[in-house]
N, C-alpha and C positions, 0 to 999 in steps of 0.2 A: 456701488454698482447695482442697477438694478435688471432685473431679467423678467419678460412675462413670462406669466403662469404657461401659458400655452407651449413658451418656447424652450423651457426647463427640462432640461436631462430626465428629469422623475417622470413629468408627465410623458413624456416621447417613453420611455422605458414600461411605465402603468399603462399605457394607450397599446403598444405594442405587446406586452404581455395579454391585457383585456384580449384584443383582437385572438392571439393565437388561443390562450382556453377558450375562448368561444369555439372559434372552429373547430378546436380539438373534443369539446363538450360536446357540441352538434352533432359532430362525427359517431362521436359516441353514442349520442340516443340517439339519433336515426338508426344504427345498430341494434339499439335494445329495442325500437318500436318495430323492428323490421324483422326481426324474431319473433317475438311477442304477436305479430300479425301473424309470422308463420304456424307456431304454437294453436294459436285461434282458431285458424283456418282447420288445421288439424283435429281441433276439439269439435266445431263444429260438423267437421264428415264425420266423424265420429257418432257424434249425436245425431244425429239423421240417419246415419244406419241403425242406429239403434232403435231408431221412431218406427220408419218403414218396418224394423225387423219385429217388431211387435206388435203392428197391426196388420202384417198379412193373414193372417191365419183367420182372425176374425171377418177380416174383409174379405178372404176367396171363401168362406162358409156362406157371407150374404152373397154375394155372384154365384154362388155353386147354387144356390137356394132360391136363387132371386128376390131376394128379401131386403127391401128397402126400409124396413124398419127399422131392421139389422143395422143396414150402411148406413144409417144416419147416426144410427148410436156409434159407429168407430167415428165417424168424422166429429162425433160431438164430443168425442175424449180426446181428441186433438185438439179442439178447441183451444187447451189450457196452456198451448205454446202461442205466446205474445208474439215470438217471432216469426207463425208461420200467418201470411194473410191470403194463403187460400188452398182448401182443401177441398177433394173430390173423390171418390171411386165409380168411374165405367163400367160397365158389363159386359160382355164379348159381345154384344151387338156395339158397341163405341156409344150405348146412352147412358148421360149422369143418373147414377142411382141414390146418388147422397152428395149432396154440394157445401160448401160453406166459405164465404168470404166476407173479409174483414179489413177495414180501412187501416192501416198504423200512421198515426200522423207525420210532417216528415219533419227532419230536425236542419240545423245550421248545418250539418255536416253532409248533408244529403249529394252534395259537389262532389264531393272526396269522394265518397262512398263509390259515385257512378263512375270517376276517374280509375278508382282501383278495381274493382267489381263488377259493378253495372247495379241498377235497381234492384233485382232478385237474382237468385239460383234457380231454377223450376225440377225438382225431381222426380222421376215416369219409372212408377214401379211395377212393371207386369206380372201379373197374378195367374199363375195356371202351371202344368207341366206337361210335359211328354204323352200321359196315360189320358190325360184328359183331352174334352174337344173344345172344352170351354177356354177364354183366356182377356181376362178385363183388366184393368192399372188404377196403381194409386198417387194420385197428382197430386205432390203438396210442392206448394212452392213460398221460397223464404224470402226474407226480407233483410236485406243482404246492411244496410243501415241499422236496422236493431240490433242485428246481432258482432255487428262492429262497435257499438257505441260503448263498450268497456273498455274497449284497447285505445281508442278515440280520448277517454277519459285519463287512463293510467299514459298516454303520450303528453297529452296536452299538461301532467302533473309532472313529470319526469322533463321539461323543458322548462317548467316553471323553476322549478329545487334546480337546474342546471345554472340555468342565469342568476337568481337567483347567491347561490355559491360564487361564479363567476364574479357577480359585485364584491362582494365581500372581499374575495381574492383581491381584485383590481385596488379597490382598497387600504386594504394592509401592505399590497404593496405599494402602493406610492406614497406610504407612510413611510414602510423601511428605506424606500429608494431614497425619498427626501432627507431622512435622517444620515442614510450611511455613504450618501453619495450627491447628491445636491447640493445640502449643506457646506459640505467641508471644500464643494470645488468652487461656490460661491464665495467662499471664506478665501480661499487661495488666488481668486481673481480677484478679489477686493485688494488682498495684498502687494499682488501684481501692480494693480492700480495705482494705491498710493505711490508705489515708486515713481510714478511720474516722468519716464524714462522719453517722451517724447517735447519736456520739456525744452525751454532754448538754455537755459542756465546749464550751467555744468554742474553734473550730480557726479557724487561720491561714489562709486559702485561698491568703493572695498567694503565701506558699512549699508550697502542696500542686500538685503536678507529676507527671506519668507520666512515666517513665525511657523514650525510646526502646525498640524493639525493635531489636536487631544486627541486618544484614544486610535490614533489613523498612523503611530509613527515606524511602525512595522509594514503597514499594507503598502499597496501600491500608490493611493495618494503620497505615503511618506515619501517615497521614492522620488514622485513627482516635486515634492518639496524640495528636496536634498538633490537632485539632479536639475532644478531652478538654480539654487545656490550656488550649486559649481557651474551653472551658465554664466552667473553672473558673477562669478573668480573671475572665469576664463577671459568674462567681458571684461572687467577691470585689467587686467593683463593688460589687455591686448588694446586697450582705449588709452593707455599710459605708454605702449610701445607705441601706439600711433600719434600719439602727440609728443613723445619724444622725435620719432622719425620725420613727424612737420617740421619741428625745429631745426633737424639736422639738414632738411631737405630745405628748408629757409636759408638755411647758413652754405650751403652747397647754393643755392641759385645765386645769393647774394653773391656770394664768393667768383661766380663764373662769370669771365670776359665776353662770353654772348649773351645777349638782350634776350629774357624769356618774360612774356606777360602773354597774360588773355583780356579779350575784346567779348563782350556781351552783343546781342541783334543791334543794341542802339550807338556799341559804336566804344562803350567806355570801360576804362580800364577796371576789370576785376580784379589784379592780381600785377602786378608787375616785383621785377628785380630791381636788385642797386645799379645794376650797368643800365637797365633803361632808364632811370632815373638821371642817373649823370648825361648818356646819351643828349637829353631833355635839359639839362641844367637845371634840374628840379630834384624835388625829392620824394618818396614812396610814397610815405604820407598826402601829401600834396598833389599826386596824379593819379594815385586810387579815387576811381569813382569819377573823371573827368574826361571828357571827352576824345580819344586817341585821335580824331580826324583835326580839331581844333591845334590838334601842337605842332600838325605843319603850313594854317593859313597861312598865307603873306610871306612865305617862305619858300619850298620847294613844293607849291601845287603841282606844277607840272610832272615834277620829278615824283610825287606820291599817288597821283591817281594811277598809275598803274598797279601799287602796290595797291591800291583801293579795289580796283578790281579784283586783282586776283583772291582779295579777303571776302569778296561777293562771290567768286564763283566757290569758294571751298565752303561756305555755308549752304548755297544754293544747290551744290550736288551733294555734299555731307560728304567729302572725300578727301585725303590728304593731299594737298600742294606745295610742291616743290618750286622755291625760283632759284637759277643758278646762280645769279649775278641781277641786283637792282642797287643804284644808286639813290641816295637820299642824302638830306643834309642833317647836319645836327643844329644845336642852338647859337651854336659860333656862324653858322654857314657854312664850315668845312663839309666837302662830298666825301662818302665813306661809299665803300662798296661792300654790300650785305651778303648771303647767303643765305636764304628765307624758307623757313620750312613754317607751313601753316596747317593745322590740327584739329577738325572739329571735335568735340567733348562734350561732356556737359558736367556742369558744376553747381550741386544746389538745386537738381531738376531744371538746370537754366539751359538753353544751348550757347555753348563760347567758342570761340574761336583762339586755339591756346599757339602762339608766335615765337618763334626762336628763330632767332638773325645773330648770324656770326660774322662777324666783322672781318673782311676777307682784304679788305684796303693795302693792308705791308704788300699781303703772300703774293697779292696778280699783281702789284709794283714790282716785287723783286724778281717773279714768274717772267714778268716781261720784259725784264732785263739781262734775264737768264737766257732768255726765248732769242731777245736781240744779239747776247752773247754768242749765243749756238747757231744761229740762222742767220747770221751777215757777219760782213767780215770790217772788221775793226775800221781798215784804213778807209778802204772806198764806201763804207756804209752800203755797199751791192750786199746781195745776198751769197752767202757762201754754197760751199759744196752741200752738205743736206738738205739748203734751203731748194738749190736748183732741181736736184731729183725730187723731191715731192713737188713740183710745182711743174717739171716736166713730164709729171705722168699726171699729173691733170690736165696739163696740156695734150696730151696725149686721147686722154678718154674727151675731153670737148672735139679733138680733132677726129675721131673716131664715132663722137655721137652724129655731127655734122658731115659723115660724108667727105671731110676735106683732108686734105696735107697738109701738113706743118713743116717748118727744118728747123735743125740744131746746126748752131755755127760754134764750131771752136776753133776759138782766138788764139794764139801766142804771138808775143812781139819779138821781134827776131835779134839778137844778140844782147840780149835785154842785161847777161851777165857784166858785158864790158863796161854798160853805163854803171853796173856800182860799183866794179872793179876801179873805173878811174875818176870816176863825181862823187862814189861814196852811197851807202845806202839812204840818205834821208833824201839826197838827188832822187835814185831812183825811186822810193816813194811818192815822191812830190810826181814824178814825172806818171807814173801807176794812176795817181786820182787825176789827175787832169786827163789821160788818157780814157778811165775811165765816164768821165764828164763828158767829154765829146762823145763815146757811143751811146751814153746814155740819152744823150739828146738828141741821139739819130732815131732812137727807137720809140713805139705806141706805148700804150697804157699797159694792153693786154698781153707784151713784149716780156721776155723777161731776161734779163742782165745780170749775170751771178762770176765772180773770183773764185776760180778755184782754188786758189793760190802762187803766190811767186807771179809769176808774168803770165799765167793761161788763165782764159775767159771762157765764158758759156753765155750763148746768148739762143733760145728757146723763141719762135716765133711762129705762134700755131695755125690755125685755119687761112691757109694764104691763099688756097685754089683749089677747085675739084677734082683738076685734071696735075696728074704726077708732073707732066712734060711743063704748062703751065706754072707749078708750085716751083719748078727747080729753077724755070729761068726765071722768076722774081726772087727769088732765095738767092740766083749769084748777081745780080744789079746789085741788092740791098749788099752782099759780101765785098762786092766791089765800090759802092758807097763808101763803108767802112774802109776797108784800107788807104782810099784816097782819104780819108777824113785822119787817117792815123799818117801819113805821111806827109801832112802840113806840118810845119817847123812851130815847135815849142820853147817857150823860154821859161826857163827854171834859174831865179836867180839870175846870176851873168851870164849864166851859158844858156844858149842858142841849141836847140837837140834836132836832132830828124831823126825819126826813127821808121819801122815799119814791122809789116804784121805776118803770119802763115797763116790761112784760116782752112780748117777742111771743114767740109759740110756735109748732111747726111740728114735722110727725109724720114718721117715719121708719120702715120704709124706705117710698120709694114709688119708681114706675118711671123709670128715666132721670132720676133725682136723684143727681147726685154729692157730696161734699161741700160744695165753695165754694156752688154751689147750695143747699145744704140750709140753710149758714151763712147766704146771703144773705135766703133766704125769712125765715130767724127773726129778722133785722136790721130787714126792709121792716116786719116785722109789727110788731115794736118801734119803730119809726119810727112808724108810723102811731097805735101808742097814744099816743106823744108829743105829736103831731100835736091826737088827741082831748081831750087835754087833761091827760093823764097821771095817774102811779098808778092804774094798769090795767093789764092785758093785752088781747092779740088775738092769736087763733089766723089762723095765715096764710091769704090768700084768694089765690087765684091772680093776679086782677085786678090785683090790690097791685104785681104786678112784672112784669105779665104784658108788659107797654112794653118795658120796662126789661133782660128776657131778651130779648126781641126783636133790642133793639139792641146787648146784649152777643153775643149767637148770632150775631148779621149781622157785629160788629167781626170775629169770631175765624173766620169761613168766607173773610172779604176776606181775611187775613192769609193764610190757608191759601191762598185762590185765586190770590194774587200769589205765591207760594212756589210754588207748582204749575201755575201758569201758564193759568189754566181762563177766563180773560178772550180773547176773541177780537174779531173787527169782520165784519159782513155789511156787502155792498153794493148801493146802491140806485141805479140807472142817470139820470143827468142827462141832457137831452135840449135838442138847440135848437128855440125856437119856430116858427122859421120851417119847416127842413128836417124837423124831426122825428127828425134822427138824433141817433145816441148820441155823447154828446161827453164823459161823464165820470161820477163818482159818487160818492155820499156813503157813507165807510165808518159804521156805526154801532154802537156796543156792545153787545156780549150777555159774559152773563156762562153758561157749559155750568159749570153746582154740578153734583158729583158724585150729591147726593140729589133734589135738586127739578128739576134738568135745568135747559132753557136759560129763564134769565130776563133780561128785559128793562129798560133803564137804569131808569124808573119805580122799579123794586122797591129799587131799589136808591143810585139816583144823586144823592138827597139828602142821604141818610146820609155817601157818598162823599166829596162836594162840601166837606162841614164836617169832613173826615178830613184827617191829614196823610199819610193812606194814598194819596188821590186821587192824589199827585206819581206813586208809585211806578206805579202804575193807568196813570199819562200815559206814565210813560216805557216800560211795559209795550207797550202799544200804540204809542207812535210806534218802537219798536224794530220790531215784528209789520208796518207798515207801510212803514219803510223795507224788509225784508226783500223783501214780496210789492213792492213798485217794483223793485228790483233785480234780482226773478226774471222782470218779466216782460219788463224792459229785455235780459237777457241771453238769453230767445228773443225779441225783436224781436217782441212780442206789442204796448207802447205805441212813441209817438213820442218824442222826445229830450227834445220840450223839455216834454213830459204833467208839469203838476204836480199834487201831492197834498194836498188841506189837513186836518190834523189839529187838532182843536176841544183848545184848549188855556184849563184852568182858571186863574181868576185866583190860586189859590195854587201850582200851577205856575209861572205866570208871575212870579211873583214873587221866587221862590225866587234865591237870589243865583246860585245854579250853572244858571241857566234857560237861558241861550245855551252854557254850554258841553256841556249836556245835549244838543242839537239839533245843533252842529257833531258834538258824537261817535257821532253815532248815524248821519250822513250816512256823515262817514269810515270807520264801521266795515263800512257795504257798498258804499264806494266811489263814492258820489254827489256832486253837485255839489247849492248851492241853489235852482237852479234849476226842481227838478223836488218843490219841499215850497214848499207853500201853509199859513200856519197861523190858524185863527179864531178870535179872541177878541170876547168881547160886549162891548158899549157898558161897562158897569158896570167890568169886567176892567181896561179900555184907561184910564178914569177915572178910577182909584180913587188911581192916583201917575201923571199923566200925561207929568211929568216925568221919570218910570223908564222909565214905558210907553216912549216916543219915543226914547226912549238904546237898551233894547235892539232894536227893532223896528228903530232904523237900521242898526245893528250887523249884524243879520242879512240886513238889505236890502242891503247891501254883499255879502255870501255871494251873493245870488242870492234867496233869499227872500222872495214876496211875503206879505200879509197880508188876511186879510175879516173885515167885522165883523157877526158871529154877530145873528141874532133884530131887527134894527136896526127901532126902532120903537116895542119896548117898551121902552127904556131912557129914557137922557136923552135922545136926540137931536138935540142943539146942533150946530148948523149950525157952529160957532168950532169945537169940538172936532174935529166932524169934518174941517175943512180942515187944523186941525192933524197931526192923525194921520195916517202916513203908510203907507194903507189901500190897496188895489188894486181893493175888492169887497165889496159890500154884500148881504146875503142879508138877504128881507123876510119876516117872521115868520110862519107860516100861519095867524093867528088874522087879520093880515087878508086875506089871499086868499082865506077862505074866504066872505066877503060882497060881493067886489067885482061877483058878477051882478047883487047885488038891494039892496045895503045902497048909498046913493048917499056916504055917509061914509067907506066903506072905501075903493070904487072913487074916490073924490077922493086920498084918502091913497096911497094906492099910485101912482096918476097923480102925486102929486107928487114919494115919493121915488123914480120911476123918473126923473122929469125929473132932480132933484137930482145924481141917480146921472152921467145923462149930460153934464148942465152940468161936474160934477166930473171927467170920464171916467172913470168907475169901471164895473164891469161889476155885473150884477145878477142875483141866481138868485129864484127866486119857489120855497118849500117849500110843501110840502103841496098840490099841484096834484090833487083830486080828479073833476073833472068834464068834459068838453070843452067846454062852455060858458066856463068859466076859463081853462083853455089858448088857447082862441080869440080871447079877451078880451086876456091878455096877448100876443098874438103882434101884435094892432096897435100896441102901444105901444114897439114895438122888439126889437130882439138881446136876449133875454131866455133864461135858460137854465130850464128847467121840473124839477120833481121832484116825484112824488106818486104816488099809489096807481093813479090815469090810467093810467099809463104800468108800473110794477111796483113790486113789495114790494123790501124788504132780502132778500138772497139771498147763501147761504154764496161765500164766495171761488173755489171749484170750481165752482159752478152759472155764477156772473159770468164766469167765464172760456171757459166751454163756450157761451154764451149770446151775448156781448158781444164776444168776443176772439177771434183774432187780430188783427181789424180797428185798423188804426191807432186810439189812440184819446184823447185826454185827459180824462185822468183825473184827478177832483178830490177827494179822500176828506176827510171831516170825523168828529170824533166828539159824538156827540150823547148 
């Protein structure tokens, strides 16, 4: 290897040190010449006072004398300064009385001189004093070049010795530099070299090595050595995992059922696998290096120029491309169907194009088998129940884009069961596809005909008219088509059939119609022409289902509002008759719906009651209640022993998990039974009274007492009630509300208060409206009141702001 002189570590090192002692030399003598001037300068005032100081005396003697003989003799003993080239003394009249001037020739330096200086100094030394009248001067003026021309000398010697030095330095060092540092890193690139590492053969790294440097194996070059060396470990390593990792990655491509190979600009195979090879009916060897567009001429051109483009456009933008699905053939002619991912790269500084096609031919066979399994229906080949909802809400959104109407017919054939009951089911089969044949031939392209199963049809017929009135009466001609079409006589085998059809129908789109809705409207409607007597249609009436939405909308907002928790309980303040104060209260249900806001049990607590949602409803609220007991036990807002009664339904009640419901809902805020009152009605307590009184003991054992709800309108058997082991009797407010003026109620109520107190049971009277009624029951005993007298149901924050902190017992129920 060789380097010029110029471009050598030494010389760049000798050239850059030169540079800096120069400067740093220069720096210097300009320093010493610039003293040295100042020095000078110094000597020279020096010397001129001293000159002047020596020739006054004799020069104010010839001016005092006026003797010019005199003054020529001082100016002629000046003479002997080379430096001064002109000398005079004046007389107090301002005349020369003695003169002398002198050429100094001028030198090379005479530039300088008038740069720093100027040509002369001129010194005016006035001769006289105070006592005298007399006063003349002595003019000597110098020659500011002669008397520089020593420092001028020892400058110009003192740059010479600097440069000078400088070489010499410069010198020695690019001997040392060359010796201690050029040498040994030429030496080291030479070594480099021979490795030959950009050759194409395959070099050994484990034995390629740098030869120490002699006398370098400690410094930093060594280092560089020895940190070469372990480069070239590290290379070796990792040159033997990577060509291990080819192999493995060879034996992995080979190995893989997807075709991976790359394509060069011109087109031909750089690299391919063993599945592309076979793909080809060719072999690795054999189609490396050969043109990939040539192995489909005369074959599937058509079918490969798009796969052609797409391998143009993923070079031409340098981006990756995906195809979901392209067919091609192989060398048999079989069509496969691909999955193609296409890769630009580059390989060898080349640009390629790297292809992986996965052979997708079984999975969209069996996809689509799967697809026909799921989306039509075996017998008729129509489309089933999934197929028709997805295909009626695109009919839907077309009919919706377009401004138009569409209908939905649903079919059933009317007694369809007698025909298997007594031809057998492959009759009725037989008889199902030919039925369905004829409407399928009544109907368009854009139609659609689907089995829901058994003997009911869907038939989906979209953009029929703009106008609703329009769409409905071509929607029942076409319904009525159909039924005469199904009531021409069929023959299945020997027997001769007549059969016929129910259809309801029902238009689309309309507002806040979703599909099961839309299904259901065209069901009701069809129902009801069964209803009429069948083989007919009916176009849907709202009426028809208008219940029936009702209670399916109210099912799916409960579900929602027990998942979301939108059930809550107000309180209504119980009062004693006597005192009039507040001793407790009745929680009561509201349901706060997100859309209608707060509604009241009425709306709702019928529906509830026949639900097996009511359980969850119960445990909703007896959770929400024990909660507010233990918040307000823990600010010491009631007293210890304040119980709460929570109105529990007889399918609650019954539920096998019913007492472990109520133990866990205690435990889980830390309560005892003590402080849970729970009410059940007469009906509830009756219905298994032998269940009823097992768990009612159960819980009486915890602390739990019990009341029985509405008492009055039920059975009310005097045996039952002794039986049950009740604590409290609440009297219905149908009859409180006549006990001023109805003498039947006011005997009824007088007796079960007596009953109550013969039993020692306690009593509340609901629905206390009037003060007349209050005042009434207050003679008849400890009676606890509730009613609109006294206040409404009012949220849990109002009750507590209202009613509380006051010690209080509290009695809550849900009604």
């Amino acid at each position: 290897m060789s380097i010029e002189f110029s471009q050598r570590l030494s010389f760049t090192l000798t050239r850059t040190s030169l540079l800096v002692v120069l400067a740093v030399g220069s720096l210097i003598a300009a320093l010493q010449v610039y003293v040295d001037y100042i020095d000078q300068k110094k000597l020279i005032e020096s010397r001129m006072q001293s000159i002047i100081q020596a020739s006054t005396m004799p020069a104010k003697r010839a001016i005092y004398e006026l003797d010019s003989h005199l003054a020529q003799e001082v100016v002629n003993g000046l003479k002997k300064y080379e430096f001064l080239h002109h000398i005079s003394i004046v007389d107090d009249s301002r005349k020369i009385m003695a003169i002398h001037d002198q050429t100094i020739p001028k030198t090379d330096t005479i530039w300088l001189t008038r740069l720093l200086k100027g040509y002369s100094t001129t010194y005016r030394h006035t001769i006289g004093d105070a006592s005298t009248k007399y006063s003349g001067q002595l003019v000597l003026k110098l020659s500011n070049d002669k008397v520089l021309a020593p420092i001028y000398k020892r400058s110009l010697y003192i740059f010479a010795t600097g440069i000078a030095r400088t070489l010499i330095l410069a010198i020695i060092l690019a001997l040392v530099y060359h010796r201690l540092l050029t040498r040994p890193l030429v030496e080291i690139s030479r070594n480099f070299s021979s490795l030959n590492l950009d050759s194409q053969t395959d070099i050994d790294l484990s034995s390629a090595k740098l030869t120490p440097i002699k006398n370098h194996e400690r410094n930093e070059l060594g280092h560089i050595v020895d940190s070469a060396n372990d480069l070239l470990s590290i290379l070796d390593k990792r040159a033997k995992a990577l060509e291990q990792s080819e192999k493995q990655l060879r034996i992995i491509l080979n190995a893989s059922p997807n075709q991976v190979f790359a394509l060069n600009k011109a087109g031909d195979f750089v690299f391919l696998n063993t599945a592309t090879a076979n793909f080809y009916q060719s072999s690795v060897e054999n189609l490396t290096g050969k043109s990939f567009y040539n192995t489909h001429k005369g074959n599937d051109e058509q079918e490969a120029y798009g796969f052609f483009q797409h391998i143009e456009r993923a070079e031409t933008k340098s981006a990756d491309v995906n195809i979901a699905e392209l067919k091609l053939k192989d060398a048999n002619g079989e069509t496969h169907i691909l999955q193609i991912s296409l890769i630009p790269y580059s390989l060898d500084q080349e640009s390629c194009i790297l292809v992986i096609a996965n052979d997708v031919t079984a999975r969209i066979e069996a996809e689509n088998r799967v697809e026909r399994l799921a989306y039509f229906d075996t017998l008729t080949q129509l489309p089933n129940r999934h197929h028709i909802q997805k295909r009626l809400l695109e009919d839907i959104r077309a009919s919706e884009k377009r401004g138009a109407y569409g209908a939905l017919l649903f079919i059933d054939i009317d007694d369809f069961k007698r025909i298997n009951d007594s031809f057998g089911h492959s009759t009725g089969d037989a008889l199902l596809l030919k039925l369905s044949n004829r409407m399928q031939s009544q109907i368009r392209k854009s139609e659609t005909l689907a089995r829901l199963g058994g003997d009911e049809f869907i038939l989906s017929v979209p953009n029929i008219a703009s106008s609703r009135e329009r769409t409905q009466t071509l929607a029942s001609n076409l319904a009525e088509r159909i039924l005469r079409n199904i009531r021409k006589p069929l023959r299945i085998g020997e027997h001769e059939l007549e059969v016929s059809a129910s259809i309801g129908l029902t238009l689309y789109p309309q507002t806040n119609q979703d599909l099961d809705k839309l299904l259901s409207a065209a069901d009701t409607a069809m129902y009801q022409a069964k209803a009429q007597g069948r083989d007919r249609y009916l176009i849907f009436d709202p009426t028809m289902s208008e219940e029936a939405h009702r209670l399916v909308k109210l099912e799916s907002d409960i579900r929602k509002a027990i998942s979301e928790q939108q059930f809550t309980f107000y309180l209504q303040p119980l009062l004693n008759s006597s005192t009039r104060k507040l001793i407790g209260a009745e929680a009561l249900l509201r349901w706060h719906h997100p859309e209608r806001g707060q509604l009241f049990p009425d709306e709702f607590i019928e529906f509830l009651e026949n639900s097996p949602m009511i359980s969850k409803v119960g445990e909703l609220i007896l959770d929400k209640v024990c909660a507010f007991i233990a918040s307000c036990k823990n600010r010491n807002m009631i007293e210890p022993t304040t119980r709460i009664a929570v109105n529990i339904s007889a399918r609650e009640f019954y539920q096998p998990n019913f007492v472990n419901v109520v133990t866990d809902s205690l435990y889980k805020y830390g309560l005892d039974g003590s402080c849970l009152e729970l009410e059940i009605t007469e009906g509830s307590a009756l219905k298994h009274i032998d269940q009823s009184i097992e768990k009612m003991q159960q819980l009486k054992d915890l602390g739990v007492t019990f009341a029985l709800d509405d008492f009055g309108t039920g059975y009310s058997s005097l045996s039952y009630l002794k039986q049950l082991p009740v604590d409290k009797i609440k009297i219905d407010k149908s009859f409180i509300k006549g006990i001023t003026y109805d003498k039947q109620d006011a005997m009824l109520v007088s007796a079960i208060i007596a009953i109550a107190n013969t039993l020692e049971l306690g009593v509340v009277a609901e629905g206390v409206e009037t003060e007349e009624q209050a005042t009434w029951l207050h003679h008849h005993g400890e009676i606890q009141l509730q009613g609109y007298l006294f206040d409404k149901a009012i949220p849990q924050a109002d009750f507590e702001e209202s009613y509380l902190p006051e010690p209080l017992a509290l009695e809550l129920s849900i009604q």
